[in-house]
C-alpha positions as a Markdown table, in Angstrom:
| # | Residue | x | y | z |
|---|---|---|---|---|
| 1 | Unk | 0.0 | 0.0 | 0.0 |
| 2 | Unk | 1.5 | 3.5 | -0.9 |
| 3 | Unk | 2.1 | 5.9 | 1.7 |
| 4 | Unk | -0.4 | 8.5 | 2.3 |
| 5 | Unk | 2.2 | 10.9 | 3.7 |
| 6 | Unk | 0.9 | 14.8 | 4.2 |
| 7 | Unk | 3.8 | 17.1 | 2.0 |
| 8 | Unk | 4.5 | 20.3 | 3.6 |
| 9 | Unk | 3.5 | 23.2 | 1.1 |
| 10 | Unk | 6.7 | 25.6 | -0.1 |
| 11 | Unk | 6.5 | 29.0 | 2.1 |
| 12 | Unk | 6.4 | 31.5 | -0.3 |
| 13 | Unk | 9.7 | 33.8 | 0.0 |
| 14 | Unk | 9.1 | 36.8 | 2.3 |
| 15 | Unk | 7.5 | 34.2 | 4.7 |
| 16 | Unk | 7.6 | 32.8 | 8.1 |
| 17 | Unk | 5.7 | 30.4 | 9.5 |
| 18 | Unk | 3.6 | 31.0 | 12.6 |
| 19 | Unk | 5.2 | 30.0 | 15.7 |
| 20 | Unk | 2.3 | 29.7 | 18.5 |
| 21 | Unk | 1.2 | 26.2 | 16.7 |
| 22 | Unk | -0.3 | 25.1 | 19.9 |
| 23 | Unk | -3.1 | 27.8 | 20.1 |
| 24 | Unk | -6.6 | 27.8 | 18.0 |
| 25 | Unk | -5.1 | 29.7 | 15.0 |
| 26 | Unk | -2.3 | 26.8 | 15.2 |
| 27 | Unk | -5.2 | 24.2 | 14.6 |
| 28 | Unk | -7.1 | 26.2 | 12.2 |
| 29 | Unk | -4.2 | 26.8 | 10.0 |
| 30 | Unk | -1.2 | 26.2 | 10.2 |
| 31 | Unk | -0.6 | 30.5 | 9.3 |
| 32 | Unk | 2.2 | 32.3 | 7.6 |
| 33 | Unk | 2.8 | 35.6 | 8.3 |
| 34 | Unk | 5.0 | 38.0 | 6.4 |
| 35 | Unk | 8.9 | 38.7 | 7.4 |
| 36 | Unk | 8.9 | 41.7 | 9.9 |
| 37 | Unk | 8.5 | 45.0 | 7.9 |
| 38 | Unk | 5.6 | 47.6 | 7.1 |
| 39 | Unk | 3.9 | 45.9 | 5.1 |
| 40 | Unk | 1.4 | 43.5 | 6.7 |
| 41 | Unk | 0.1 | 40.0 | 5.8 |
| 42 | Unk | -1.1 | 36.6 | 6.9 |
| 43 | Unk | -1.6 | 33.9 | 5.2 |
| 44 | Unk | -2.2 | 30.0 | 5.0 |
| 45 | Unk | -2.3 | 26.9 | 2.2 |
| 46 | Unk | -5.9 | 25.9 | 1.6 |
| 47 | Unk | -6.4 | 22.5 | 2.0 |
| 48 | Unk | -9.0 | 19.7 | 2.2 |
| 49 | Unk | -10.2 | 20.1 | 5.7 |
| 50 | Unk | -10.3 | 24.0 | 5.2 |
| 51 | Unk | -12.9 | 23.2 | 2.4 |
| 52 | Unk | -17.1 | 23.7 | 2.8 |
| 53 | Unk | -19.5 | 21.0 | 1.4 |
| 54 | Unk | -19.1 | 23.0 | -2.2 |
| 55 | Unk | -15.4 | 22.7 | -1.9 |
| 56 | Unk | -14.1 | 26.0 | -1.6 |
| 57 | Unk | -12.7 | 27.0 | 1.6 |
| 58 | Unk | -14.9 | 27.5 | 4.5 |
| 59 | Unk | -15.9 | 30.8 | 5.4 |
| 60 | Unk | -15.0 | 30.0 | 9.2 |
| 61 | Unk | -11.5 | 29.1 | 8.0 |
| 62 | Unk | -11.6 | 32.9 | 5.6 |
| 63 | Unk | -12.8 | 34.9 | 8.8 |
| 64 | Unk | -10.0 | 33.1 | 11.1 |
| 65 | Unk | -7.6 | 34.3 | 8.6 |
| 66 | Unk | -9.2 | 37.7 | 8.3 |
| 67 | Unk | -8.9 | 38.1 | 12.5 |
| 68 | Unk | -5.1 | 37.4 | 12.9 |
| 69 | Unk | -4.8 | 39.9 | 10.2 |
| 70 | Unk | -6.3 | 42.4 | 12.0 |
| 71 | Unk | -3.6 | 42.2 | 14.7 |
| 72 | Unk | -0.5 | 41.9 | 12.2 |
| 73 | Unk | -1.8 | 45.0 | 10.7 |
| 74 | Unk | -2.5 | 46.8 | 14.0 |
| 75 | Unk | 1.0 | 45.3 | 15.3 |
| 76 | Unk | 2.9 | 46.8 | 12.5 |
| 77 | Unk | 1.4 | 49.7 | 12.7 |
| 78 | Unk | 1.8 | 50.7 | 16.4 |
| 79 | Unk | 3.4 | 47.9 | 18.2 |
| 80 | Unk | 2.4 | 45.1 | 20.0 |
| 81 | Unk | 0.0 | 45.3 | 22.7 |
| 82 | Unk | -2.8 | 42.9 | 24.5 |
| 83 | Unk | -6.2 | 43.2 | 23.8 |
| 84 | Unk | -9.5 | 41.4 | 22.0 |
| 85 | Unk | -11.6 | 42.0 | 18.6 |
| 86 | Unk | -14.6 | 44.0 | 19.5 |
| 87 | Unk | -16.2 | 43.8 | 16.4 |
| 88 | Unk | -15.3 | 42.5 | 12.7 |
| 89 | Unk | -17.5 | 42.3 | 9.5 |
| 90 | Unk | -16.9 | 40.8 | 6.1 |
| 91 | Unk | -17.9 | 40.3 | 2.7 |
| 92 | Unk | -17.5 | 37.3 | 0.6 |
| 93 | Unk | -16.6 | 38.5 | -2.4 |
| 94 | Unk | -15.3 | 35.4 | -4.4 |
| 95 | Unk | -14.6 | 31.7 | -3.6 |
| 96 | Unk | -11.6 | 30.5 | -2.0 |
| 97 | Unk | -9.8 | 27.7 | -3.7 |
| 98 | Unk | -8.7 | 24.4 | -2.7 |
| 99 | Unk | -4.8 | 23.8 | -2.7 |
| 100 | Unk | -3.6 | 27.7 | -3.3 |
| 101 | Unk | -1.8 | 30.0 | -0.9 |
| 102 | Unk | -4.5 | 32.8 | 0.5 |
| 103 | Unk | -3.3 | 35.9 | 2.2 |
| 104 | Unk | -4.3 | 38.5 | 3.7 |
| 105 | Unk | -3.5 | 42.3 | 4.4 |
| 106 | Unk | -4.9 | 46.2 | 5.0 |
| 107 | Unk | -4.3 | 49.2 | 6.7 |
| 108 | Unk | -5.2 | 50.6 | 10.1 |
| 109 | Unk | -7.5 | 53.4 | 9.4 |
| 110 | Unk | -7.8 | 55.3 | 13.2 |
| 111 | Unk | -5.4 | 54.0 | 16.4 |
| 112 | Unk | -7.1 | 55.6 | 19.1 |
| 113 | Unk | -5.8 | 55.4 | 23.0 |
| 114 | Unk | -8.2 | 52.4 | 23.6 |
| 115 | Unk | -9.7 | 51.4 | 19.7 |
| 116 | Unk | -8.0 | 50.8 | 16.8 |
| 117 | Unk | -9.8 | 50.2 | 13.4 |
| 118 | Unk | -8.5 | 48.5 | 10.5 |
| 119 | Unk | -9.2 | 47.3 | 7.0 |
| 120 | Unk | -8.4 | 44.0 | 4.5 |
| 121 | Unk | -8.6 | 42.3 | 1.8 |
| 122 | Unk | -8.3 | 38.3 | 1.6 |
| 123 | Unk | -6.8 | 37.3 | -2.1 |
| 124 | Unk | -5.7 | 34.3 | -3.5 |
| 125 | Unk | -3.4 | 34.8 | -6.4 |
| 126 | Unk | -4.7 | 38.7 | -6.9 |
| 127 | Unk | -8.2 | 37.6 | -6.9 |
| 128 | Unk | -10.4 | 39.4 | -4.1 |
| 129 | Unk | -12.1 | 36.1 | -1.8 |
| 130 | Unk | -13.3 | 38.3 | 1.1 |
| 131 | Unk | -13.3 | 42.3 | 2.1 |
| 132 | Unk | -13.3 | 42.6 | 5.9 |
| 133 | Unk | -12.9 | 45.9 | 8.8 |
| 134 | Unk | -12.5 | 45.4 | 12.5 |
| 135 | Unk | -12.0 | 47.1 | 15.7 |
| 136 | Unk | -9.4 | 45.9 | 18.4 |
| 137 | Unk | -9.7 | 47.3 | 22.1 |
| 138 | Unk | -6.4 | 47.8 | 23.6 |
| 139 | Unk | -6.5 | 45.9 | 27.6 |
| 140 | Unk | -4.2 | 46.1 | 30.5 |
């Protein structure tokens, strides 16, 4: 019987994988997130159990990605600091292939003492997949 042996995906150049693998974005992913820089971005290789029953990927598995973007952007933008998403919305905009690398990156759009609001778009090889905003609270 052949082996059925999982091969790890390439990381794109200008990547790093994630390195809390024991957390829930560990599970849901595994995540890539660009090398340390201005320029945000999170991503992850779409597999078979990121996939919905019309075999694109799952919008739970988009809106994960969509979240830990929120803090790389917010992180890059102002530093690291604790706090929790207070609110995030998103579009579907297009479906999210199977077996492709899908990123994610945006802009902080206000950084207040307590708030900060930001913006993305999740692609997958240039094609829009999902438009999303949020607002972190800073804590403690």
């Amino acid at each position: 019987m052949a082996s059925q042996e999982k091969q790890t995906p390439t990381i794109p150049d200008g990547w790093r994988p994630q390195s809390h693998l024991e957390t829930f974005s560990g599970h849901a992913g595994p995540f890539y997130f660009r090398d340390p820089g201005p320029i945000p971005g999170v991503g992850f290789f779409s597999e078979a159990h990121h996939a919905n029953l019309a075999g694109v990927v799952h919008g739970g598995a988009l809106m994960t990605l969509a979240d830990m973007s929120l803090w790389d952007i917010a992180s890059r933008k102002i530093g690291t600091f604790r706090g929790l998403t207070v609110t995030m919305n998103s579009e579907f905009v297009g479906p999210g292939p199977i077996g492709a690398f899908i990123e994610a990156t945006g802009e902080v759009t206000r950084a207040g003492r307590n708030l900060v609001f930001a913006r993305g778009l999740v692609t997958s090889d240039g094609e829009p997949i999902l438009s999303y905003s949020g607002t972190l609270k800073r804590i403690g």
